[in-house]
N, CA, C and O atoms as a GROMACS GRO file, in nm:
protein
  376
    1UNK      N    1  -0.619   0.927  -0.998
    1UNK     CA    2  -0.695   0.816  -1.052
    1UNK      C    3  -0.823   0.800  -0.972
    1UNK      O    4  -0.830   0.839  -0.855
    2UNK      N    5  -0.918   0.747  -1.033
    2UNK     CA    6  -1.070   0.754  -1.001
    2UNK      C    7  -1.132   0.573  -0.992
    2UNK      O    8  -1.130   0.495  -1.087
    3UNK      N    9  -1.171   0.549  -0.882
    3UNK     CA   10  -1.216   0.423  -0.881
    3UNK      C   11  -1.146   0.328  -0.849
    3UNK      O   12  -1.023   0.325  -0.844
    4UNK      N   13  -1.243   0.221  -0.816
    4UNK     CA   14  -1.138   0.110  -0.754
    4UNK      C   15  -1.086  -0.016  -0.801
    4UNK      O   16  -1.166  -0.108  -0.823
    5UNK      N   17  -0.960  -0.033  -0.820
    5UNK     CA   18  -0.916  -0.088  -0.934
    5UNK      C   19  -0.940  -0.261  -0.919
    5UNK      O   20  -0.952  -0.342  -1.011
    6UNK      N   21  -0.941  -0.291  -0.751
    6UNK     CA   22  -0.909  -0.402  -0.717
    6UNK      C   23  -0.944  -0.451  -0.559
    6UNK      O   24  -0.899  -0.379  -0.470
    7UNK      N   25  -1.014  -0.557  -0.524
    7UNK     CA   26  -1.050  -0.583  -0.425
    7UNK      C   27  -0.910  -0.620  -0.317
    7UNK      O   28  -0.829  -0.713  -0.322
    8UNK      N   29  -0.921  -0.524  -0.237
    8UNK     CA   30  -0.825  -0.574  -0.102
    8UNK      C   31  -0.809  -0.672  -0.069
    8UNK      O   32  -0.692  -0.709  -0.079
    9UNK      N   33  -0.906  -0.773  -0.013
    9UNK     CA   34  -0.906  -0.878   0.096
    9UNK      C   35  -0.927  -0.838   0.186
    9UNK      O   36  -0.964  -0.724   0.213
   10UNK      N   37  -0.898  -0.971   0.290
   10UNK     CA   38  -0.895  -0.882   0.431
   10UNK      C   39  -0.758  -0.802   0.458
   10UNK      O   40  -0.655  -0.831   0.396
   11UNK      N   41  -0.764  -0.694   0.559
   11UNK     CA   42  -0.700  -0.608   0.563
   11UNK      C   43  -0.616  -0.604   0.714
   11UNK      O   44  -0.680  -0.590   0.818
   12UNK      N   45  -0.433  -0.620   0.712
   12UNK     CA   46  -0.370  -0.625   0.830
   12UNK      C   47  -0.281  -0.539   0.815
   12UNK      O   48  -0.226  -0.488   0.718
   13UNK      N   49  -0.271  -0.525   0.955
   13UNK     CA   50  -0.119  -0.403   0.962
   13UNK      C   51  -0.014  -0.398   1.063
   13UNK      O   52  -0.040  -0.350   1.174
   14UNK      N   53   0.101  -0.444   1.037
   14UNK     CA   54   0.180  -0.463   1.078
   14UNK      C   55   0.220  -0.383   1.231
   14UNK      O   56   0.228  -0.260   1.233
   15UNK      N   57   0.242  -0.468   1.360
   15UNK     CA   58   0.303  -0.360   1.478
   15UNK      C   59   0.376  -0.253   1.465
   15UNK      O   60   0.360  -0.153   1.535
   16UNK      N   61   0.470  -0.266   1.367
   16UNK     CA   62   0.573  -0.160   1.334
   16UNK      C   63   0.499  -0.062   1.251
   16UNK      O   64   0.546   0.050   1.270
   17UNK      N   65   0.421  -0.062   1.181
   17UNK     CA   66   0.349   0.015   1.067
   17UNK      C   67   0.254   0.098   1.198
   17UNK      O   68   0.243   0.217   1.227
   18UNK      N   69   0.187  -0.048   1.265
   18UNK     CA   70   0.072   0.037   1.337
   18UNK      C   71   0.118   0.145   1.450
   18UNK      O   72   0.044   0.240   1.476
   19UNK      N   73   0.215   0.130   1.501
   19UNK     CA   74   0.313   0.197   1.601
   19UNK      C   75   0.340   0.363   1.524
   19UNK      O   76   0.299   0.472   1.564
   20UNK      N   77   0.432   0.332   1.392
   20UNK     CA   78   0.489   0.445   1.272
   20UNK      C   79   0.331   0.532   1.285
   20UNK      O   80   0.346   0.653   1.298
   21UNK      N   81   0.180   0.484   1.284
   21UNK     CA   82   0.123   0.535   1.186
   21UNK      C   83   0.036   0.620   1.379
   21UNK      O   84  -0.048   0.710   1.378
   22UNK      N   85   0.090   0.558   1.508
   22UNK     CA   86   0.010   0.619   1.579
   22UNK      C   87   0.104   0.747   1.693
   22UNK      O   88   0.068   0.808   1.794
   23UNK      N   89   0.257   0.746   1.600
   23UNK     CA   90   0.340   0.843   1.645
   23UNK      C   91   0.383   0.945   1.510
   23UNK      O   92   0.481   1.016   1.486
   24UNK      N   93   0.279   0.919   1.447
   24UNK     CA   94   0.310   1.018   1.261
   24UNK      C   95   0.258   1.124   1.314
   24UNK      O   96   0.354   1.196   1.341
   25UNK      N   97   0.173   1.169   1.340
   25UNK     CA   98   0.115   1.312   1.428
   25UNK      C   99  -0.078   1.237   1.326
   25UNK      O  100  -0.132   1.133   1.290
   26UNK      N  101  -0.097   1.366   1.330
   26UNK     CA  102  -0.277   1.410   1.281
   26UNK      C  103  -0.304   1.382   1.145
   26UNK      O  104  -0.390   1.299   1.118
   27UNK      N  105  -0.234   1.449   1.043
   27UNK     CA  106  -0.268   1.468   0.907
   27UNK      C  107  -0.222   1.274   0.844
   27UNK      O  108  -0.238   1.260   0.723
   28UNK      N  109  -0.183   1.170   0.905
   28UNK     CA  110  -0.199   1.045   0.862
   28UNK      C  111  -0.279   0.945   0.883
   28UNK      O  112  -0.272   0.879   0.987
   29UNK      N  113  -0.340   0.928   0.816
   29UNK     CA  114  -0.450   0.825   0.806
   29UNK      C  115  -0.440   0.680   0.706
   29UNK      O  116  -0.468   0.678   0.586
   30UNK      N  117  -0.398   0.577   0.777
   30UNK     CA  118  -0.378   0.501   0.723
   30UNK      C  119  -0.512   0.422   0.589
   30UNK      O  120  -0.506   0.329   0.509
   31UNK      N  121  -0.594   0.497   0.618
   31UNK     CA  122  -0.745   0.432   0.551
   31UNK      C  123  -0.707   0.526   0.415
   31UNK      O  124  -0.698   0.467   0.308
   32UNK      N  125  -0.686   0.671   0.419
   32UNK     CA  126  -0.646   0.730   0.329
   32UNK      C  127  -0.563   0.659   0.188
   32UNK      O  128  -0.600   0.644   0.072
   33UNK      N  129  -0.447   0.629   0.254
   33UNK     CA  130  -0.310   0.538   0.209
   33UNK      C  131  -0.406   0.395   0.122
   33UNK      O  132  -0.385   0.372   0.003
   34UNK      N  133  -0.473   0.341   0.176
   34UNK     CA  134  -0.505   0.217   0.178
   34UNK      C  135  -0.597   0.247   0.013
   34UNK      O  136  -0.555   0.208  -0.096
   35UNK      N  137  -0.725   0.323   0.034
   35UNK     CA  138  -0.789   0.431  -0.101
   35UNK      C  139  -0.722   0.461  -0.203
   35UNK      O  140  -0.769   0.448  -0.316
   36UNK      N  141  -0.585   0.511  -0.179
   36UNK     CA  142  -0.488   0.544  -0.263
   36UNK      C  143  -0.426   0.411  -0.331
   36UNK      O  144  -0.391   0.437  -0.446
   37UNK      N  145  -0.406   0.302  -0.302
   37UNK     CA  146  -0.345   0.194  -0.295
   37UNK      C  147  -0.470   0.097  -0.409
   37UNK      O  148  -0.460   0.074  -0.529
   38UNK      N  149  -0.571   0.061  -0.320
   38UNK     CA  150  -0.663   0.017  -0.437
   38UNK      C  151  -0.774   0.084  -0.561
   38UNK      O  152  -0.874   0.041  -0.618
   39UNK      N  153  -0.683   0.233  -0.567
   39UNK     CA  154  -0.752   0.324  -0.664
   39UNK      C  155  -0.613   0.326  -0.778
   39UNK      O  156  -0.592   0.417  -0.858
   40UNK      N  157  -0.555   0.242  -0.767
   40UNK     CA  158  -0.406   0.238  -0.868
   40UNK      C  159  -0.319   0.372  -0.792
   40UNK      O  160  -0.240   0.408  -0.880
   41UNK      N  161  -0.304   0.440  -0.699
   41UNK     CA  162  -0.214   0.560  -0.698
   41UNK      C  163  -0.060   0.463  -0.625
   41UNK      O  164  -0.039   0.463  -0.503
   42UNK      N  165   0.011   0.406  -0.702
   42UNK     CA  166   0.094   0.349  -0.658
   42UNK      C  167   0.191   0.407  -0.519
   42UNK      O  168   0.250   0.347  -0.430
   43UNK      N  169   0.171   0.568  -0.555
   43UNK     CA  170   0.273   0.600  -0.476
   43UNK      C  171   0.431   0.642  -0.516
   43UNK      O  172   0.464   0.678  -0.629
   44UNK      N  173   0.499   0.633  -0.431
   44UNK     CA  174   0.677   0.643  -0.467
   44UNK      C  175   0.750   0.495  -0.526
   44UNK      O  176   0.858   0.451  -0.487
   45UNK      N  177   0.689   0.451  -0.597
   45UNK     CA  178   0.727   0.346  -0.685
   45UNK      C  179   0.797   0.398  -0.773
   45UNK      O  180   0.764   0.514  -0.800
   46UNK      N  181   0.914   0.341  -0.853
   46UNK     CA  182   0.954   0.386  -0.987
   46UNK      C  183   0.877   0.322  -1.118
   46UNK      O  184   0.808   0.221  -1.133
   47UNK      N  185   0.914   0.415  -1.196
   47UNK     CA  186   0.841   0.368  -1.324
   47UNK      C  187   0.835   0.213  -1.349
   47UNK      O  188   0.726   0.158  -1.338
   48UNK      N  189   0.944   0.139  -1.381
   48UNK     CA  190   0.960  -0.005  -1.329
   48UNK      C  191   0.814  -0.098  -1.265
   48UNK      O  192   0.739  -0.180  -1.319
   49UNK      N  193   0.821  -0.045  -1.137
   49UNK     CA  194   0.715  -0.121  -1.039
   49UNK      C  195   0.558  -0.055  -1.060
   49UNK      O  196   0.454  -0.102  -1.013
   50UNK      N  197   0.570   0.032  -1.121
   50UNK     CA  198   0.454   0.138  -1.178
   50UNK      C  199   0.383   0.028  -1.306
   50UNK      O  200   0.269  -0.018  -1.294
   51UNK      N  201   0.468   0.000  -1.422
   51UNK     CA  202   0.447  -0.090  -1.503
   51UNK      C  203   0.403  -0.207  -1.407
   51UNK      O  204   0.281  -0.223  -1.402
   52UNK      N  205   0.493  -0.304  -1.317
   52UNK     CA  206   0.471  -0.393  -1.264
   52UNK      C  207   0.331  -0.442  -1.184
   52UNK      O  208   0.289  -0.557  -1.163
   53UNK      N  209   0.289  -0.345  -1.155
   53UNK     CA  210   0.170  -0.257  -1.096
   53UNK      C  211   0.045  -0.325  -1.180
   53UNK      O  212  -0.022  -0.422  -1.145
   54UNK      N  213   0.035  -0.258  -1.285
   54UNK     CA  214  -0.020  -0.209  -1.405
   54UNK      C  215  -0.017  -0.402  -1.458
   54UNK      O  216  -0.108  -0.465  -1.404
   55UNK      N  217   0.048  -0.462  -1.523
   55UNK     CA  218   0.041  -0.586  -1.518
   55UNK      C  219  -0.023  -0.620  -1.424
   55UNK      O  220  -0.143  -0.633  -1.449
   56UNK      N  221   0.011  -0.641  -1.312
   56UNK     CA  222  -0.044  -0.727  -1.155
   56UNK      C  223  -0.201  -0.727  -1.238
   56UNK      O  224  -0.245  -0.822  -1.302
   57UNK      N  225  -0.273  -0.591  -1.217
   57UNK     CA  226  -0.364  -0.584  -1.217
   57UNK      C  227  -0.440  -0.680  -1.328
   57UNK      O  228  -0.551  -0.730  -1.310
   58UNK      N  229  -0.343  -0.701  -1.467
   58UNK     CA  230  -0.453  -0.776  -1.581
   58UNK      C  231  -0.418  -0.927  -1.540
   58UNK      O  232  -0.503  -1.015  -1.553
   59UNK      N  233  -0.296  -0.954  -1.491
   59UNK     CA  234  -0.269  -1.105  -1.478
   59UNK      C  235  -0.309  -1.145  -1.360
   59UNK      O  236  -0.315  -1.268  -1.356
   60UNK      N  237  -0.356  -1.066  -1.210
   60UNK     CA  238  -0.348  -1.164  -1.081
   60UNK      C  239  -0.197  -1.174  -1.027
   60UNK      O  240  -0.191  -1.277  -0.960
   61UNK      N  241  -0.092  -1.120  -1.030
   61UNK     CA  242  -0.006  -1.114  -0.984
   61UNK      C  243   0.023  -0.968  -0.813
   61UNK      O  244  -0.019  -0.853  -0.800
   62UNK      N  245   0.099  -1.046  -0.732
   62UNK     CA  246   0.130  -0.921  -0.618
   62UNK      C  247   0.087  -0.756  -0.653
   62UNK      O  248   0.064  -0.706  -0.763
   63UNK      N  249   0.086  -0.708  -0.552
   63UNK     CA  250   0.071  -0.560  -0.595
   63UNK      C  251   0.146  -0.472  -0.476
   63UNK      O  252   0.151  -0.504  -0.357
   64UNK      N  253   0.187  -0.386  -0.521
   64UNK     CA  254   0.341  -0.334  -0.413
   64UNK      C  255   0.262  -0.159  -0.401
   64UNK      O  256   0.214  -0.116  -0.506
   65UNK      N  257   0.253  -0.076  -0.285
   65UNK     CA  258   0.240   0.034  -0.324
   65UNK      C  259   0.352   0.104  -0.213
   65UNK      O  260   0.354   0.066  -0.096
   66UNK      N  261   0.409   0.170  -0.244
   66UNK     CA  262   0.503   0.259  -0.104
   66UNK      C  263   0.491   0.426  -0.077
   66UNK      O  264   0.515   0.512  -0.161
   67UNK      N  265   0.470   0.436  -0.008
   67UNK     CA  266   0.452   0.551   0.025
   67UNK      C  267   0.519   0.652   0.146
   67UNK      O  268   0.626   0.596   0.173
   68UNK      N  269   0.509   0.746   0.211
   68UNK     CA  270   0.581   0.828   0.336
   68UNK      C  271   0.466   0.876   0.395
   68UNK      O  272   0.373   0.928   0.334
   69UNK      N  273   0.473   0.859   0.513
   69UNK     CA  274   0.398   0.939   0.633
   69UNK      C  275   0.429   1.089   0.652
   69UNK      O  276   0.548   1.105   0.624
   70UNK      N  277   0.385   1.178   0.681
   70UNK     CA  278   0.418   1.328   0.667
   70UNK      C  279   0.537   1.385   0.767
   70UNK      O  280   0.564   1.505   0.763
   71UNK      N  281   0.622   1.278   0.876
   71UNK     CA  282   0.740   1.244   0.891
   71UNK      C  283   0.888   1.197   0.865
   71UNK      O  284   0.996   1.196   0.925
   72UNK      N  285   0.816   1.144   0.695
   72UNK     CA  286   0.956   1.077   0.645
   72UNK      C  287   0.906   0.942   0.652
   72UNK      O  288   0.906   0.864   0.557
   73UNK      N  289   0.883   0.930   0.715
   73UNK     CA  290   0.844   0.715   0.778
   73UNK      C  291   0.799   0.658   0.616
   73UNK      O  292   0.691   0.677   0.560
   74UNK      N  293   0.899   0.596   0.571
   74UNK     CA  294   0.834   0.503   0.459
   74UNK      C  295   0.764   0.381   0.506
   74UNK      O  296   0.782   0.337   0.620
   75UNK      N  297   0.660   0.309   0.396
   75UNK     CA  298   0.573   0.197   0.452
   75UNK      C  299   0.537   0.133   0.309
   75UNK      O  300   0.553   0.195   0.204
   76UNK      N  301   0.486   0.000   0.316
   76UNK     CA  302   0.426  -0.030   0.180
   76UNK      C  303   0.314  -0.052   0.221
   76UNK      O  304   0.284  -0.047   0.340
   77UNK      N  305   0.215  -0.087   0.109
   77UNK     CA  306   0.136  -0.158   0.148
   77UNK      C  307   0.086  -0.265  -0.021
   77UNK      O  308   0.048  -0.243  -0.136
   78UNK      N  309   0.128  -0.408   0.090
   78UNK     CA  310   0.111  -0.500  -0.021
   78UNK      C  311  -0.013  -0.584  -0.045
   78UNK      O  312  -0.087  -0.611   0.050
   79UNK      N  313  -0.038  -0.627  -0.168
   79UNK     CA  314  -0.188  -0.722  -0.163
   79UNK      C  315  -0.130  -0.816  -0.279
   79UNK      O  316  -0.082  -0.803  -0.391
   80UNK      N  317  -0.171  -0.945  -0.166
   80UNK     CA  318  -0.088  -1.054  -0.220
   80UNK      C  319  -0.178  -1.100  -0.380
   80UNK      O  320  -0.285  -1.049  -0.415
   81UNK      N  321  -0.130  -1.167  -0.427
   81UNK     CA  322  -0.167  -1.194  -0.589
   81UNK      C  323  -0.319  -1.251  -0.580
   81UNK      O  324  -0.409  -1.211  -0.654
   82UNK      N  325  -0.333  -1.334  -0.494
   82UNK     CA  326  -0.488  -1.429  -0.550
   82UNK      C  327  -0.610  -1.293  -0.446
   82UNK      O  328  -0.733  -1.304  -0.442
   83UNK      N  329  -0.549  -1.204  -0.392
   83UNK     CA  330  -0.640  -1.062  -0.341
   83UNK      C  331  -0.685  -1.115  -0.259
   83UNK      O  332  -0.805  -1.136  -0.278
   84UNK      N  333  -0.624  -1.174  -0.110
   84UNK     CA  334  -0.700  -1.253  -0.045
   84UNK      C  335  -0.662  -1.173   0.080
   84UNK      O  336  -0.735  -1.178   0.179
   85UNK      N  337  -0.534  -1.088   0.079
   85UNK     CA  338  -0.525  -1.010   0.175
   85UNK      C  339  -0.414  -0.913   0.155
   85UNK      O  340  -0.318  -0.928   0.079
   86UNK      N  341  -0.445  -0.780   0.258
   86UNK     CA  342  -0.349  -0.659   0.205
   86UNK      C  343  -0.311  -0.622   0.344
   86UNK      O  344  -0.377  -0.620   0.447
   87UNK      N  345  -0.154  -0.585   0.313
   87UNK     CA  346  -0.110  -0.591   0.448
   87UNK      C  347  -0.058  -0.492   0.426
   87UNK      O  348  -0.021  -0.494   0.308
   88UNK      N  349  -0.017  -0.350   0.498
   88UNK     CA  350   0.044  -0.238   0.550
   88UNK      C  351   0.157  -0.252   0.730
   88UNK      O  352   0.150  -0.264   0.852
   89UNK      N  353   0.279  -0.233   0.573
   89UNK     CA  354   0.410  -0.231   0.685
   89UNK      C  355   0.545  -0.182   0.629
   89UNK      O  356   0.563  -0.149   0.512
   90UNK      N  357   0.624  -0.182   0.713
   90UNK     CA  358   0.743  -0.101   0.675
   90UNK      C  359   0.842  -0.204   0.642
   90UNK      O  360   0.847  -0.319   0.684
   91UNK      N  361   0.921  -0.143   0.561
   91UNK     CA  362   1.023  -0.223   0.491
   91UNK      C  363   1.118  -0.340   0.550
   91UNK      O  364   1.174  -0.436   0.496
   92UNK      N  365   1.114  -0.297   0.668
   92UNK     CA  366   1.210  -0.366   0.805
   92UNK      C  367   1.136  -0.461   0.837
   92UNK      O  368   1.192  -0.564   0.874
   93UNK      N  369   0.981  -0.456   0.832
   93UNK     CA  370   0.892  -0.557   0.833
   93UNK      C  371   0.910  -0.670   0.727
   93UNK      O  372   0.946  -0.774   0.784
   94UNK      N  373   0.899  -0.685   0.592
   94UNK     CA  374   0.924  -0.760   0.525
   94UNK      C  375   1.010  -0.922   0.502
   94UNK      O  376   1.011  -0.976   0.391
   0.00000   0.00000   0.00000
């Protein structure tokens, strides 16, 4: 997908995320993830939250994206409904 679907906010990241993302090795870049996230690439979402996604975007509702670090390390990264801020963290975080 091409373009940006939706304004971030301001942008936080969780100790546990930031920790995951500075023992992932080289090839992870959390800014990458983040591009991917407000360009619609949901990620490892199921079809379900893919739709859910896809709504968010016309109504103003949450937006969920999850993804893996090139370790395995799953993470989301969420942007709350009124787009006022997007936070990157791991599930344990939540």
């Amino acid at each position: 997908m091409s373009g940006i679907k939706f304004t971030p906010g301001s942008l936080y990241i969780t100790p546990g995320a930031a920790a995951a993302f500075a023992t992932s090795g080289a090839g992870d870049d959390v800014t990458v993830y983040l591009i991917r996230h407000i360009s619609g690439d949901w990620g490892d979402v199921d079809e379900h939250d893919r739709r859910e996604n896809e709504l968010s975007l016309e109504h103003g509702w949450r937006i969920l994206s999850a993804y893996r670090m090139s370790n395995g390390t799953r993470f989301w990264i969420i942007t709350e409904a009124d787009r006022s801020s997007t936070t990157v963290l791991l599930p344990v975080e939540y």
